[in-house]
Steps between C-alpha positions, in 0.01 A plus 500: 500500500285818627679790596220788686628848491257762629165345413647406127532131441797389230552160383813417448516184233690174593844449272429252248785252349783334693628643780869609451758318654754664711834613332725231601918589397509121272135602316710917436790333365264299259301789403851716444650198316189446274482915440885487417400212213207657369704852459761293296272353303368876410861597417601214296122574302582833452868422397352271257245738366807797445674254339229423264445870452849577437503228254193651328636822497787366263248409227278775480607775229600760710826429753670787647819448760430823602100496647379101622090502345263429818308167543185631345647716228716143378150347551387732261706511216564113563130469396496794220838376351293164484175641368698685198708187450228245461291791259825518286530089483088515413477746274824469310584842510778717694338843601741819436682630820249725669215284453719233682607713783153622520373110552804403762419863713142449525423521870822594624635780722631786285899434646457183357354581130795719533763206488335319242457812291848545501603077474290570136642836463150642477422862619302454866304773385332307294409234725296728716141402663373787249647379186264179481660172589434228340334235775477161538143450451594650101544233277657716210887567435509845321760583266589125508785324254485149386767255662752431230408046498 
């Protein structure tokens, strides 16, 4: 197609792909009816994945009745609870209290270090950014005791 508008010549391109059919009421209901399934297939996924979340949430060292963990911060101390659990089982050894708390708050939000600060009954002041956590990339326990066999 050419469209000429005061001595300027602009090309217009041609639509590629199928054309698009007209909406027909039969062909709405389908696409309403396939829309509705779809969306309740999200909810029932993200039913499923609460559910799972919940469920982790009961097995990580810190619970409270009171304040519900967010999806990343379980995540989180899911995977650090894991990390200091599988060191322990490795290396034979139980770390002392701070050093553990240290391990299981490494990466999380400070609200959360806070809960499992006081699940160990460990001063959150001592879990601070500035007082050196111990990391996952570490592979020393400090201060650690031998598991009794």
């Amino acid at each position: 197609l050419m469209m000429t508008t005061s001595s300027v010549d602009i090309k217009i391109p041609k639509k590629r792909g199928p054309k698009k059919k007209p909406m027909t009421e039969e062909r709405r209901e389908r696409l309403v009816q396939r829309r509705a399934r779809a969306n309740s297939r999200e909810r029932n996924r993200m039913h499923g994945l609460n559910h799972a979340l919940e469920s982790l949430r009961l097995h990580v060292p810190v619970f409270n009745h009171t304040q519900k963990l967010s999806k990343i911060e379980t995540l989180r101390l899911a995977s650090n609870y894991i990390w200091a659990l599988s060191k322990i089982v490795r290396s034979g050894l139980f770390p002392d209290t701070l050093t553990y708390a240290k391990t299981l708050t490494e990466g999380l939000s400070q609200t959360t270090a806070n809960l499992v600060a006081s699940s160990l009954h460990v001063n959150p002041r001592l879990l601070s950014k500035s007082s050196g956590n111990f990391t996952n990339s570490s592979d020393k326990l400090y201060d650690c005791q031998e598991l009794d066999p």
